[in-house]
N, C-alpha and C positions, 0 to 999 in steps of 0.2 A: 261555429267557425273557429280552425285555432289558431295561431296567428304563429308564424315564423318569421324572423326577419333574414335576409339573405342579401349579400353583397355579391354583385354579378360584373365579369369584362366578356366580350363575343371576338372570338372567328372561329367559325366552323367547323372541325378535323374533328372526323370519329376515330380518334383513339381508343380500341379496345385491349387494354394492359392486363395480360392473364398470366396468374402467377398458378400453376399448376401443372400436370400435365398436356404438355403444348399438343400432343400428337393424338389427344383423344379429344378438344375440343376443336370444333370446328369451325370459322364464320363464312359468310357470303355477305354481299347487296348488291341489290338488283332494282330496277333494269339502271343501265349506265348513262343513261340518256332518259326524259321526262320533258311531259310541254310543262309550263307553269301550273301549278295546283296536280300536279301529278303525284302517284304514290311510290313511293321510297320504301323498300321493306331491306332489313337485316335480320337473317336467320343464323340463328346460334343453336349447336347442336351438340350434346355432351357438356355439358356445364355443371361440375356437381358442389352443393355446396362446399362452405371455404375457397371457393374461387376468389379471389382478391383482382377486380380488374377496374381499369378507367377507362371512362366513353369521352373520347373528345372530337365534336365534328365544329371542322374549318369550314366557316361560309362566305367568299365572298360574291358581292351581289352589283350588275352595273345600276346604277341611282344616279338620275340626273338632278336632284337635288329640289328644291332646300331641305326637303322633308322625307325621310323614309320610315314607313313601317312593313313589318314583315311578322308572321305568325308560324308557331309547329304546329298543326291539326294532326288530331284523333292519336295520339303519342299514349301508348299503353306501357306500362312496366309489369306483365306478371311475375317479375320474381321480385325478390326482396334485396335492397344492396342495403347493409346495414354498417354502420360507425363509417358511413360516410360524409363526402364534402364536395362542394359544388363552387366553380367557378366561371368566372365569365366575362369578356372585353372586347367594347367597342373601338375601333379607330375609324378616323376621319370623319368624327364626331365634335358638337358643341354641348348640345344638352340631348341628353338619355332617360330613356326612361321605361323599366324593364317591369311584366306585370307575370306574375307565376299565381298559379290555381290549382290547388292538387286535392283528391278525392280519393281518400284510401279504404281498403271496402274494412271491416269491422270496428273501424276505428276513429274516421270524422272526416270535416274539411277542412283545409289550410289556404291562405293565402298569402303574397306578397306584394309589393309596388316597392322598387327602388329606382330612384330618380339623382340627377347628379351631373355635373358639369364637367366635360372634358377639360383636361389637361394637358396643353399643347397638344390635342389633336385625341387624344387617348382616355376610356374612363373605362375603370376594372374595381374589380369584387370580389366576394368570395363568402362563403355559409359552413360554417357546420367544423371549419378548420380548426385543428386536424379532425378528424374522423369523428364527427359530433352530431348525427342526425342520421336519416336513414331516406330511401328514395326507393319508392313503392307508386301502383294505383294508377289512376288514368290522371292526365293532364291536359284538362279542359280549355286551359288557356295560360298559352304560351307564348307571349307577344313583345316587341322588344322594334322603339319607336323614339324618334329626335330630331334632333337636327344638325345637317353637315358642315363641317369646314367649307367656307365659301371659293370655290374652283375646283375645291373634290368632283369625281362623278363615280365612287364607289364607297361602298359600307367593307370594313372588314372586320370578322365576330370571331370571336374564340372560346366557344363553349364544352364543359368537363364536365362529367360525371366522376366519383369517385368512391370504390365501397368495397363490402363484403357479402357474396351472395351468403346468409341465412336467414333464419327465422328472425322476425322483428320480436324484438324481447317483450315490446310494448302492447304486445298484441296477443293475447293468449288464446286463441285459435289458430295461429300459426305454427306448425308443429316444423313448419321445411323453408329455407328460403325460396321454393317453387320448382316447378319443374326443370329439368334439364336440358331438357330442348324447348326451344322457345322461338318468338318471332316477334321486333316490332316494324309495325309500320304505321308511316306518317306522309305527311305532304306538306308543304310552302305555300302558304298563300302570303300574295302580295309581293312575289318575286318574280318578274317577268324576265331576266335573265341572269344568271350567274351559275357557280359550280360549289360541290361541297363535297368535301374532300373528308373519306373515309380513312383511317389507319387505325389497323389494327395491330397489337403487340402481345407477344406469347412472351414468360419470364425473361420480361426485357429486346427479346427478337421481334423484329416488324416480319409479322403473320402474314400479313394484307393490306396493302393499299390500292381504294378503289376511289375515282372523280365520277362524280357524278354531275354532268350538265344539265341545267335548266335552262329552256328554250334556248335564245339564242346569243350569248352571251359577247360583247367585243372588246371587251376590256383586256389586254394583254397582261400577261403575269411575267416575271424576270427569272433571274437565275445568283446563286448563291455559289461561288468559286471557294473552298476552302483549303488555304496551301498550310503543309504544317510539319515540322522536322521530327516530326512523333510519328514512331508507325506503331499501329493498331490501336490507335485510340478510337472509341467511340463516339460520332457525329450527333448531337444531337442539336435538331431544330424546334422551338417552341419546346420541349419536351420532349418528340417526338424521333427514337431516331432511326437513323438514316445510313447508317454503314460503316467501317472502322476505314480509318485515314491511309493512304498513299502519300503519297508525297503532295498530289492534287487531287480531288473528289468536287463533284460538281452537281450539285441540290439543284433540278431544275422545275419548273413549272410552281413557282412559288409568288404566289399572287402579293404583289404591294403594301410596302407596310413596313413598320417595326417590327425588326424580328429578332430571337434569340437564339445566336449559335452558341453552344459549351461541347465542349471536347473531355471526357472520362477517360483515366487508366488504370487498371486494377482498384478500381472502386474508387478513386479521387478524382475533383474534379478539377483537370489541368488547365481548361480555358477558356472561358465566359465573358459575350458581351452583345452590346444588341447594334444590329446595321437596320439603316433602312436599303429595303429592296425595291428599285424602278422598275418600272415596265418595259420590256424590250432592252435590260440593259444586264449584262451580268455584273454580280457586286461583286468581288475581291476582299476577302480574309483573313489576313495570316495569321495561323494560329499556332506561334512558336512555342516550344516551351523547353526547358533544359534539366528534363529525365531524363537523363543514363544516353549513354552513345548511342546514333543512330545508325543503321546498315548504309555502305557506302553505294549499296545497289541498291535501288527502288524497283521490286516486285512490280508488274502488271497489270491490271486485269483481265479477266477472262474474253473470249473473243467477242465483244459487244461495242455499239457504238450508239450515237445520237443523233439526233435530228431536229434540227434546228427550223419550223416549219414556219413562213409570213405569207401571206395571200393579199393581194389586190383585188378587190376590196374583204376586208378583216371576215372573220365569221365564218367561214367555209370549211362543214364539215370534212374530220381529217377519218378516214379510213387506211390502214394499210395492211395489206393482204389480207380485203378482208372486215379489219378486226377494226370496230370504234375508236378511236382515240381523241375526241375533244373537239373543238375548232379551232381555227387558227385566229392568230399566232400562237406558236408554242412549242416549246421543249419537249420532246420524249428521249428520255432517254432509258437504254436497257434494251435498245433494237441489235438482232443478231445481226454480227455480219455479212455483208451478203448481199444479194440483189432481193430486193422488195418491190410490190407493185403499190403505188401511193394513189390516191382519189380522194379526190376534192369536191364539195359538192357545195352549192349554195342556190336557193329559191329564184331562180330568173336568169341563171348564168350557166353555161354549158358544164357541165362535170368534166374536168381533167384528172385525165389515168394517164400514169408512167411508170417508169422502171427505174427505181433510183440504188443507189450503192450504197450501202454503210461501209464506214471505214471504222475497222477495229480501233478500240478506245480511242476515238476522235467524234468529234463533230461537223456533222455533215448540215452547214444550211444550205434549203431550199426556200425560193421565191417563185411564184405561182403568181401572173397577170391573171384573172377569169375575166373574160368578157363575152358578150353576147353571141358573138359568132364564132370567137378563137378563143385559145387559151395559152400561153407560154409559159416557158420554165428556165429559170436559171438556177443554179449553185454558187457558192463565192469560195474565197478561199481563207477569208480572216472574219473574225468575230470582236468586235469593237469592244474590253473591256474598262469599265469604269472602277475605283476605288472608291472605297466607302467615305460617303461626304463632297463625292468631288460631282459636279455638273457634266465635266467633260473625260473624253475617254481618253487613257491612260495611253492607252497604243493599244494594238492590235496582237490578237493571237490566234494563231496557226491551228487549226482542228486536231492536228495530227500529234499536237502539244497538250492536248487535253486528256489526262486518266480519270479514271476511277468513275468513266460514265457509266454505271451498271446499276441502276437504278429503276426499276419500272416506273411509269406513269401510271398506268392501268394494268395491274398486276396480282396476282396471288403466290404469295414464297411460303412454302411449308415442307421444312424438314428440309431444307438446302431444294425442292426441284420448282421452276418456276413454271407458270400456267399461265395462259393467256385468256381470259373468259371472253365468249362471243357476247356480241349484244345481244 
């Protein structure tokens, strides 16, 4: 056994950051929906070594508390990520306690336990930083268990991979960091509902983002408003980002929590800070900064809108035209304009289908009764915004005030054209 020590914080976002040619490598994951203990597979395709990428998957999970554990099953690495580093954070935790087991084939086994007490709510780590270890083999056991903030009813983890695909230098049977196409797949156990949110990134452009639900999840996730007198700056959430600035841009389906907005301009970074984000509430940002004059005209965006979706009672599978998208409650946004056919589906409750309207760069809420025999619909015409810190909402704003909604939920962007995968 070799012993590695490793400092670990969790929420789950698979960010895959690939510094290479964007247009010859390729991801997926599949399927977008899973019961609990279901398999999760990400196929990567054209990978050749010197790929430099990071794996960061967001998980958050409903937990009704005091205690939660959760586990990754049958998690393979065939290739080699080498002069990498690995992190990891829990919120809405007290005490943690993260167990890793790794099996690497001509070379031995390794293990970890790192254990540690939250920080106001919060406890993070990190191994190998900067680029000090490598991440190969199968991973037997991957388990990550504690106890909650008392009146929390959710876990949220933020788990990284970080490397370079070649040969492990330590290893002198390794002549490649592995093949170029490849596949892993795993499953959750010990998570009867929640979602986990995939992003992938090609030198610095977000490739792919895909959610993935487990069972049946009710916990609602909020929304990140970010107002900002900088055009073209780059959004970035947790790391991860998310689109260059308008005057307003609007992160939605962002599950609860502390979170970090920074804003980048030709390589500086012009705005950093971390909000906490509510459930059902959008948070407000501004993120000023005083680089060079700005256009007295705010540009557009392209003809897209959002969808602001709440169901009586929560949980009711969202489909539109069609196409999976989550349950509710929930943000999508990146819906073309246009008339759409929505369906709602929940175990014991009639399915409602309709025909709703997106309005170009606005948001569209809808409310959805289900009941046993009937079903109704309404739409509103404001969206109740909070400020960061504050309990109560600020005032209200107008759907039609709202830019820069062009952001998929359940999406694949490659090479500017965007795809919609079936489930």
């Amino acid at each position: 056994m070799k012993d590695f020590s490793l400092c670990i914080a969790i929420v789950l976002t698979l960010v895959l950051t690939i510094v290479g040619t964007v247009g010859a490598i390729s991801v997926s994951v599949s399927p977008l929906y899973v019961e609990p203990d279901g398999t999760i597979t990400v196929n990567v395709q054209d990978m050749p070594d010197g790929t430099e990428c990071t794996m960061s998957w967001e998980v958050y999970i409903d937990e009704p508390g005091p205690d939660f554990q959760w586990n990754i099953v049958g998690l393979v690495f065939p290739v080699n990520l080498d002069k990498a580093d690995f992190r990891i954070t829990n919120q809405n935790t007290v005490t943690n306690k993260f167990t890793l087991a790794n099996d690497v084939p001509d070379w031995g086994d390794r293990e970890l336990i790192l254990e540690g007490n939250s920080v106001n709510g919060i406890w993070t780590g990190s191994f190998g930083v900067p680029q000090g270890d490598f991440i190969n083999g199968s991973w037997p056991t991957i388990q990550n268990e504690g106890t909650m903030v008392a009146g929390k009813s959710s876990v949220l983890t933020l788990l990284q991979w970080h490397g370079t695909k070649m040969a492990n230098p330590r290893i002198a049977s390794q002549t490649s960091g592995g093949p170029d196409d490849f596949s892993l797949s795993f499953s959750f156990s010990g998570i009867e509902s929640g979602e986990v949110k995939f992003t992938i990134l090609a030198n610095g452009v977000n490739v792919e983002t895909d959610t993935v639900v487990i069972g049946s999840p009710e916990s609602p996730t909020g929304s990140i408003l970010v107002r900002s007198n900088t055009m073209g700056a780059q959004i970035y959430l947790d790391g991860v980002s998310y689109g260059t600035t308008p005057a307003m841009f609007v992160i939605g389906n962002v599950p609860p929590g502390l979170r970090t907005i920074t804003l980048e301009k030709n390589g500086e970074v012009i705005f950093s800070k971390q909000v906490m984000v509510y459930a059902n509430r959008i948070t407000t940002v501004v993120a000023n900064s005083g680089i060079g004059p700005q256009p007295t005209t705010i540009p557009r965006p392209g003809q897209s809108g959002a969808l602001n979706i709440r169901s009586d009672p929560w949980g009711a599978t969202i489909r539109i035209d069609g196409v999976y998208y989550g349950v509710t409650p929930k943000m999508i946004s990146g819906v073309s304009a246009g008339d759409h056919t929505l369906t709602l589906s929940k175990s014991g409750y009639n399915d409602y289908t309709a025909t709703i309207t997106v309005k170009a760069r606005g948001v569209t809420p809808v409310f959805a009764r289900l009941t046993k025999g009937t079903a109704t619909v309404s739409t509103v015409g404001g969206i109740d915004v909070f400020s960061y810190g504050s309990s109560n909402p600020v005032g209200t704003i107008d759907p039609s005030d709202l830019a820069g909604m062009n952001r998929p939920v359940i999406s694949n962007r490659l090479n500017g054209i965007l795809y919609r995968p079936a489930l």
